[in-house]
C-alpha positions in Angstrom: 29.5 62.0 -23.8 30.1 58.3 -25.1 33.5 57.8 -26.8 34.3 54.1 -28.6 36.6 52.5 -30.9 35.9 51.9 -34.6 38.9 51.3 -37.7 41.4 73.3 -39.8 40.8 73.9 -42.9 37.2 76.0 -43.2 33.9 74.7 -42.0 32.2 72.4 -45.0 28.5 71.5 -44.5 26.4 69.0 -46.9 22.8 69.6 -46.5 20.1 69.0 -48.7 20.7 70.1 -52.1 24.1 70.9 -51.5 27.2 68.7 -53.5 30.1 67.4 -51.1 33.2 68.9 -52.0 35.4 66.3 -50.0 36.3 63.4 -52.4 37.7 61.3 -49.6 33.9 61.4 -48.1 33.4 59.0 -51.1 35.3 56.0 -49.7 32.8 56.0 -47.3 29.3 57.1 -47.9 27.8 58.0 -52.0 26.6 61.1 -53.0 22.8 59.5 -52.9 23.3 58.4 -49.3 24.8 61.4 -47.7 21.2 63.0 -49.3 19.4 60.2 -48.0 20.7 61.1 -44.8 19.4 64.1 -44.5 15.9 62.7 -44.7 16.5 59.8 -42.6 17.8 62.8 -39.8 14.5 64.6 -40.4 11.6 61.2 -40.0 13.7 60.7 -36.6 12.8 64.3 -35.9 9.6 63.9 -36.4 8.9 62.1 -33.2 10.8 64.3 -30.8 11.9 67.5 -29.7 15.4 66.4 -29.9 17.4 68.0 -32.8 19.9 65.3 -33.9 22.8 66.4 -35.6 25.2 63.5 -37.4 28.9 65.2 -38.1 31.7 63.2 -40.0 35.6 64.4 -40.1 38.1 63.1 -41.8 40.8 63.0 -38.7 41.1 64.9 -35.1 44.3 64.2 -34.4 47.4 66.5 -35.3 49.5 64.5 -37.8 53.0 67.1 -38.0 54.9 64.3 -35.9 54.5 61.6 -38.3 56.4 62.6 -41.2 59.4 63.2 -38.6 58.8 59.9 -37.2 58.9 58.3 -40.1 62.1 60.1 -41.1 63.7 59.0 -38.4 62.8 55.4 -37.9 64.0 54.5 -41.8 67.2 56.5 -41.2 68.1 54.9 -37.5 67.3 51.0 -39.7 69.6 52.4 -42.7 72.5 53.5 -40.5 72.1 50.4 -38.3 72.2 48.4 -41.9 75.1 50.0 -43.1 77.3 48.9 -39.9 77.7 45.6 -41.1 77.8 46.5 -44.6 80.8 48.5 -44.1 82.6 46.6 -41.6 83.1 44.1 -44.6 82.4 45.8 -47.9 83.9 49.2 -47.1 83.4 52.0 -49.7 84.2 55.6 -49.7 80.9 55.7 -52.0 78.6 54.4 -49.4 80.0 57.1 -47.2 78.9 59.3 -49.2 75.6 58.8 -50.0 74.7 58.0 -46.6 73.4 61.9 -46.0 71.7 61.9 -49.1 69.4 58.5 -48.2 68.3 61.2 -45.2 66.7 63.4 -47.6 65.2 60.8 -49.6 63.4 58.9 -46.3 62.2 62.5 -46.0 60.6 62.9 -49.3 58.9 59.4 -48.9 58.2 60.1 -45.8 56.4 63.4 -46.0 54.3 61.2 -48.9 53.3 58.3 -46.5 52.3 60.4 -43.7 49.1 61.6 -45.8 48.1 57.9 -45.1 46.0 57.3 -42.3 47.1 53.8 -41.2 50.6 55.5 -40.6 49.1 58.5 -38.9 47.5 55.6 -36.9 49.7 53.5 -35.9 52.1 57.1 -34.9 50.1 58.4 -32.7 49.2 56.8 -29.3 46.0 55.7 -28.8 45.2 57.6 -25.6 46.2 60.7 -28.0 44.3 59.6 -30.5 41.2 59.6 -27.7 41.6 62.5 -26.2 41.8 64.7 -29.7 38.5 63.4 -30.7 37.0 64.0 -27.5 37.9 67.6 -27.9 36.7 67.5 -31.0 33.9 66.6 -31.2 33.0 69.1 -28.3 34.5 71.5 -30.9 32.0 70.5 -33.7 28.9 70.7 -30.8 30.1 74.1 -30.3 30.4 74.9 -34.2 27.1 73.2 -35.3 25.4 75.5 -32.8 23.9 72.2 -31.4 23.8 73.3 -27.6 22.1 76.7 -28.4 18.5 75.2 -29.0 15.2 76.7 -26.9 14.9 73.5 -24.7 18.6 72.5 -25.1 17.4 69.4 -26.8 20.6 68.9 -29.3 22.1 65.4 -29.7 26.1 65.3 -31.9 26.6 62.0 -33.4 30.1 62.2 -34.5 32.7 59.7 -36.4 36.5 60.7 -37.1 37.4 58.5 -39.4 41.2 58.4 -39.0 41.1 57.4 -35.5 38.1 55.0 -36.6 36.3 56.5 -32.8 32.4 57.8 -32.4 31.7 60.1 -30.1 28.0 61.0 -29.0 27.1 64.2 -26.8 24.2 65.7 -25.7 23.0 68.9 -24.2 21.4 69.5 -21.0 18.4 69.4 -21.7 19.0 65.6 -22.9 21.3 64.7 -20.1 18.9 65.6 -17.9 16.8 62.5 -18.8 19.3 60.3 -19.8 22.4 58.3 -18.1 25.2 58.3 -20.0 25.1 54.9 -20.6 21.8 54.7 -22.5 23.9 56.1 -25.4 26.5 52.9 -24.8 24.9 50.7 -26.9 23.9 52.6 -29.6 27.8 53.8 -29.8 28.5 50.1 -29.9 26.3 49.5 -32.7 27.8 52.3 -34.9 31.0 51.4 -33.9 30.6 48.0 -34.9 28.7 48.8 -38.6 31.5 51.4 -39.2 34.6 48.3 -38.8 32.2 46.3 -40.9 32.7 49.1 -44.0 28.9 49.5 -43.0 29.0 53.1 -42.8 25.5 54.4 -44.2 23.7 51.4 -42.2 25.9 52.2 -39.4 25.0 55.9 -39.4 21.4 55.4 -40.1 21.1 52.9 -37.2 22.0 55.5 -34.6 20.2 58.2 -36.3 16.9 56.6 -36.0 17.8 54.7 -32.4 18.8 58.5 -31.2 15.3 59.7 -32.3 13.4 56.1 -30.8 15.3 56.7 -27.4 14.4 60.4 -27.2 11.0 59.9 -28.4 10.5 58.3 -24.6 11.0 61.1 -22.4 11.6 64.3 -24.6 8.2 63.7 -27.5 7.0 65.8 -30.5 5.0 68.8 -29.5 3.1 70.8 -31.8 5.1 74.0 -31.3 8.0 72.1 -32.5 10.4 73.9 -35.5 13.4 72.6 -36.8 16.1 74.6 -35.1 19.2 72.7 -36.7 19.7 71.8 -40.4 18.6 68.2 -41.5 22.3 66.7 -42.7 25.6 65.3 -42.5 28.4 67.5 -41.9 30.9 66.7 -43.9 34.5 68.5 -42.5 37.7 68.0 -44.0 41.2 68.9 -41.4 42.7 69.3 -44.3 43.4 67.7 -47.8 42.4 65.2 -47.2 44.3 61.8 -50.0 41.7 60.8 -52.1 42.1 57.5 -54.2 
């Protein structure tokens, strides 16, 4: 498994023929390219035995600590404001209202944690890491991708609040393959997803995956397609749209 930088509510799949549901998907990737997707997954198909399956999410992380962070941060600046204010312009009004600006840094507070550049910047990135490492091992397990006949399943898998990739294979893939023939190819998506390139990005490493498996793990005639042609499109849960 190859993890790299880049900027539960129920299962939701986007196959062929199907609509996305998830309106943040859209910031992203078009309607037309998520179905364009699904064919670019199947001509990569067609020159190995390897069943590549691209998943996209919309965070990994757990995000319940930011709101309180946030709380707390504006109210520890506010009290350490109102020191100085009060030492010279004392007023039994000010006093006052001081426990009521708690509850209002809440309310804002609870509003800019949906953000994901302030669920970013709150969460360490070591966190951040490690929760779409176990994620994606989460969505490998979900998609059914390491229950193939020849274990030949491939995840290619962006969170997109943590702005990582992740890319996992099954056994039968590992067996031929060194972790770090996947490296580069991370690289590449990682790069074309910082660049707002995310259809190119995706594409890229759809059809590199299916070049680099071509080598060792070819077609064969007895070949059928054990794993849906698509993107999966999974939301943690709602998700701010613009």
């Amino acid at each position: 498994m190859v993890v790299a930088d880049l900027a539960v509510e129920e299962l939701q799949v986007t196959g062929e023929g199907q609509r996305t549901e998830n309106c943040w998907i859209k910031k992203y990737l078009t309607e037309d390219e998520v179905r364009r997707l699904s064919e670019i997954v199947r001509r990569a198909e067609q020159r190995t035995s390897g069943e590549i399956v691209p998943v996209i999410v919309n965070r990994s992380t757990g995000i319940g600590h930011v709101s309180l962070m946030l709380t707390l941060f504006s109210s520890l600046a506010f009290f350490l404001l109102e020191i100085p204010i009060q030492t010279y312009f004392f007023s039994p009004l000010w006093l006052s209202l001081s426990p009521l600006m708690v509850f209002v840094f809440w309310g804002i507070s609870l509003i800019l944690a949906k953000k994901p550049f302030w669920q970013r910047i709150l969460t360490h990135p070591r966190e951040q890491s490690q929760q779409v490492w176990n994620r994606a091992e989460l969505e490998f397990s979900r998609n059914k991708i390491g229950r193939t006949s020849q274990g030949t399943g491939i995840l290619i898998f962006v969170s997109v609040m943590e702005r990582k990739a992740v890319i996992l294979a099954d056994a039968g893939i590992s067996k031929h393959y060194q972790p770090e023939v996947w490296q580069s190819l991370v690289k590449e998506l990682s790069a074309s997803l910082k660049a707002g390139r995310w259809f190119q990005g995706f594409e890229k490493a759809i059809l590199d995956a299916g070049q680099i498996l071509e080598e060792k793990l070819p077609a064969e005639t007895h070949d059928t397609n054990e794993l849906q042609n698509s993107l999966r499109i999974i939301e943690t849960d709602v998700f701010e749209c613009p």
